[in-house]
N, C-alpha and C positions, 0 to 999 in steps of 0.2 A: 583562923583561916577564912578567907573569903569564899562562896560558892557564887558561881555567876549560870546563870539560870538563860540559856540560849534557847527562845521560841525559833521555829521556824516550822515549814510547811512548804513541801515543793516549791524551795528556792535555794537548789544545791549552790550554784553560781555562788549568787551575794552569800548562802554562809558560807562558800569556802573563806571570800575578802574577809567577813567579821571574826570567823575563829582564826583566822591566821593573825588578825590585831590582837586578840586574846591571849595566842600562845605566845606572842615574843614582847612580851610584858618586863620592866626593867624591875624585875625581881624575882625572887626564885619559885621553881613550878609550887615547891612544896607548901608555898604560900598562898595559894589557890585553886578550888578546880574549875572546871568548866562542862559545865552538864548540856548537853543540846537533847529539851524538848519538843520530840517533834510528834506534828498532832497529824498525823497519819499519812506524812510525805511516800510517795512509790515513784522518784524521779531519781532514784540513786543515791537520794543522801545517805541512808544508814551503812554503804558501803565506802561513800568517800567521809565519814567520820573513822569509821572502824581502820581506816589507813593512816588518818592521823593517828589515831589512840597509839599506832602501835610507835608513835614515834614520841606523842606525849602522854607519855602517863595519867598524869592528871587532867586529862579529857573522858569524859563518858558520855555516855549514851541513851536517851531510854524515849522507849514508842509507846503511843496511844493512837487507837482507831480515831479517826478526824473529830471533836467533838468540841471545836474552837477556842479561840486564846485565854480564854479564862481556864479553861483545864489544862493548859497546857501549861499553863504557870504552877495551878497547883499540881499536876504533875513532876513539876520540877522542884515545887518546894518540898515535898514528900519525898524528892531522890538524894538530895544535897546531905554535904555531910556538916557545911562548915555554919560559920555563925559572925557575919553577919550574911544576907543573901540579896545577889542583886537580880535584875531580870533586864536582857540586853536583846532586841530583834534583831532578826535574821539581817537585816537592809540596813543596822548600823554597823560603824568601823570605828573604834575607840585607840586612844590616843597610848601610847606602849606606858604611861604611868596613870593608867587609868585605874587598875587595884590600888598600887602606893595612895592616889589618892584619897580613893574610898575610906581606908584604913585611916589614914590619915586623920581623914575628917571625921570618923567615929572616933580614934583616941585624945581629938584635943578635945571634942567638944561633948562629952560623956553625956549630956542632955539630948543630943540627937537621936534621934531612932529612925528617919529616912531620911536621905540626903536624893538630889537629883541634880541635872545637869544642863547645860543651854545643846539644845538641836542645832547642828549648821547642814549647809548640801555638802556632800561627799564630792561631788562633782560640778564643772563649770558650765553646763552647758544652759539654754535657754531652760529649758523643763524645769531643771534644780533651782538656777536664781530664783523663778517666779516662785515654785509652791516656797522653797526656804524664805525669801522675801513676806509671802503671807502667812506662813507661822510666827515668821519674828512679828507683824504688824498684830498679831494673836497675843503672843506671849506679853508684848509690849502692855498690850491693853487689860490682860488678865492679873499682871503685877502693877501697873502703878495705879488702876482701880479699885483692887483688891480692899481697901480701907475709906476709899473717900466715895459713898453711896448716898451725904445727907446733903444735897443739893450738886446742880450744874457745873455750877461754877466750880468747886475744891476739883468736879470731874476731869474737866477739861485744863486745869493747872497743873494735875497729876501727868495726865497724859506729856502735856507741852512741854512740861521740865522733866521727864524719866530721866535718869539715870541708873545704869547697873550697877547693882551692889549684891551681895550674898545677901540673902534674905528671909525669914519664914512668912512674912507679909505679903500675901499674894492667891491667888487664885487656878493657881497649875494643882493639876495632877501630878501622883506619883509616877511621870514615864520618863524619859531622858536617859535611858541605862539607869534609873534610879535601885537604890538599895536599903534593903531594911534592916533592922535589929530582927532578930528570927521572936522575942519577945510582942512583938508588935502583933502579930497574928494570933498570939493569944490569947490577946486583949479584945481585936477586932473580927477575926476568924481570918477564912482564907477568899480568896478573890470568888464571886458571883459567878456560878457557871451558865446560869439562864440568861447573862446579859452575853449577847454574841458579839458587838463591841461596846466601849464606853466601861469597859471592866474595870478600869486604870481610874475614872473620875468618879465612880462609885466608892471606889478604896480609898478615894481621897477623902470624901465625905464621911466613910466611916471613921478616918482618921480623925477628922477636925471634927467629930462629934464626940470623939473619947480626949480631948484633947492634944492630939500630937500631931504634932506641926512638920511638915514637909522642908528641909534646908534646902534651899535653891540655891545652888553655887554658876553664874554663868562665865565661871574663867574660867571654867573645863570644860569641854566640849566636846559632845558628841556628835559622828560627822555621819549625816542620814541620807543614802540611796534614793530618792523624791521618785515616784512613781512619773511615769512620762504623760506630757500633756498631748493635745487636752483628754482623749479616751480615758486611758488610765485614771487620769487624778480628775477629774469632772466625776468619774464612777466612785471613787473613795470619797468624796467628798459628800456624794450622795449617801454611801453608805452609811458613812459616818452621822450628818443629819437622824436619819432613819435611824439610825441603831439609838443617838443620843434621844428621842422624845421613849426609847423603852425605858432608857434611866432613869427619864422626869416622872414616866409611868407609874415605875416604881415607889417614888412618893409621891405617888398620889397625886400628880398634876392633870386636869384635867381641860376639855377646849374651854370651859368658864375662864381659867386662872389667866390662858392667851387671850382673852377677847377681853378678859375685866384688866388689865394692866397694859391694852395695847396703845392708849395716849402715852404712857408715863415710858413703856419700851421706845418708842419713838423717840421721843423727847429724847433721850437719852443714849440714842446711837446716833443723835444728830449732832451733840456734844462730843461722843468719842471722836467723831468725824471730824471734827474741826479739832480737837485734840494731836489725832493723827495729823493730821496735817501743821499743824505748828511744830511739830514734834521732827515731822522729816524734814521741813524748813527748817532747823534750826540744827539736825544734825547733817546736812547740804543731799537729803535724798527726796527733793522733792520732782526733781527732773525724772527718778527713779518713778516713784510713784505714780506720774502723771503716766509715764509708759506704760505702767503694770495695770494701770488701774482698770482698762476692762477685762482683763485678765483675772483680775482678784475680783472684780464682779461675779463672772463666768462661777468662780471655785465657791463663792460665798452664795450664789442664786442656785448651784447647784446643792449645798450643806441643807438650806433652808428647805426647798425642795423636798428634800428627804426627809425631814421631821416634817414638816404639812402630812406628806404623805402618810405617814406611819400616825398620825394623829388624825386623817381624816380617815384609815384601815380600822384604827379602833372604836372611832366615835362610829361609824356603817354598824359598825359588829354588836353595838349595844355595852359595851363595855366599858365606859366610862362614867 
């Protein structure tokens, strides 16, 4: 039986849309449940779940005082009954063979132990294209990199020719509605609750340290809610920054490590860049592009922003 592990926090609305994708799954309840962790919502969610449950069974429930996504997950791992366990936000809408899948893809490929998914927008509107447009230009970069680091040039070939394929060659984290073997956290323990985000590319790290490799499947697809521009997503982006230099923190990176490697970073997003760009030339999105592009400035000068920030909060503080 699958357990699928539902974060959420005061966003009754979008989880009614994701557990409604959950419950009408093309296969039987008893084949799954659905646990919604929520990390100390008081906008009505624990009443508009308790009204599902009573209509699917195999929906539950369970609260904790806000103490952010990382406890919420182990919260949810700690509640779950089944084996393997996935972990799905409040703001996605999964596709009704979305367990079939999962299952699926642990019984043929018995070497697996997390599998994950490609992100698309849920929705059409201006907000959704652009941030989904700059995750795929993300995701793009973080798989067909992921292996070619020993010169320019293999960099910028990877980029130019990507093509999607299922993969373990790559540089994603465990998130996309991703799913583990419940074995896997016994190996590595359970998600970092000091990290308030960046919890998801920490467990990646601990994974590809114990060797196990993340399957990246992007023919299934997970359809994600994009926070609205620019407010919203300029603010996540920020966060996001910010929270990611507490990761680097964590091992140990320091403002020496940015200042001794910033020729060779240069260098080297100068490559991606011209990568990117042959890459949407050549799959005919560069008219794309060209219109997003201060757009995707705006969300990437705000990311940055926020690690500066949180790196120049700890070097004041004497803590580096």
């Amino acid at each position: 039986m699958l357990s699928v592990v539902v974060l959420t926090h005061n966003r009754k609305n979008l989880l009614g849309k994701c557990l409604r994708s959950l419950l009408e799954q093309d296969c039987s309840p008893s084949d799954y449940e659905v646990m919604v962790a929520d990390d100390g919502s008081n906008d009505g969610t624990e009443q508009m779940v308790n009204n599902l449950s009573a209509r699917h069974p195999n929906l539950r429930y369970s609260w904790q005082k806000n103490r952010g996504v990382a406890a919420a997950r182990n919260l949810g791992l700690e509640s779950t009954r089944g084996d393997p366990v996935s972990f799905v936000a409040d703001d996605y809408e999964v596709a009704t063979d979305y367990v079939p899948t999962v299952m699926r893809l642990f019984a043929e490929h018995p070497e697996i132990m997390v599998v994950r998914f490609k992100v698309v927008a849920a929705d059409e509107d201006f907000n959704s294209r652009l941030s989904a447009f700059y995750y795929e230009l993300g995701t793009v970069r973080r798989v067909a990199t992921a292996e070619n680091r020993r010169g320019f040039g293999p960099l910028l070939r990877a980029l130019a020719e990507y093509r999607e394929q299922a993969t373990t060659r790559h540089g994603l984290e465990p998130a996309g509605a991703a799913a583990f073997r419940k074995e896997v956290f016994k190996i590595v323990g359970p998600f970092d609750e000091a990290l308030i985000r960046s919890e998801d590319a920490d467990m990646g790290r601990r994974l590809r340290e114990n060797n196990l490799s993340i399957y990246y499947d992007p023919f299934h697809q997970i359809h994600h809610h994009y926070e609205r521009f620019p407010r919203e997503a300029l603010t996540k982006a920020f966060r996001t920054g910010f929270n990611r230099f507490r990761y680097y923190h964590k091992y140990q990176f320091s403002m020496e490590d940015a200042v001794g490697g910033w020729g060779r970073v240069m260098l080297e997003k100068i490559f991606t860049i011209l990568g990117i760009l042959v890459f949407c030339l050549r799959r005919g999105q560069f008219g794309k592009l060209l219109f997003y592009s201060p757009f995707l400035l705006m969300l990437e000068a705000a990311n940055k922003m926020g690690f500066v920030t949180a790196m120049l909060q700890r070097s004041s503080r004497g803590s580096l």
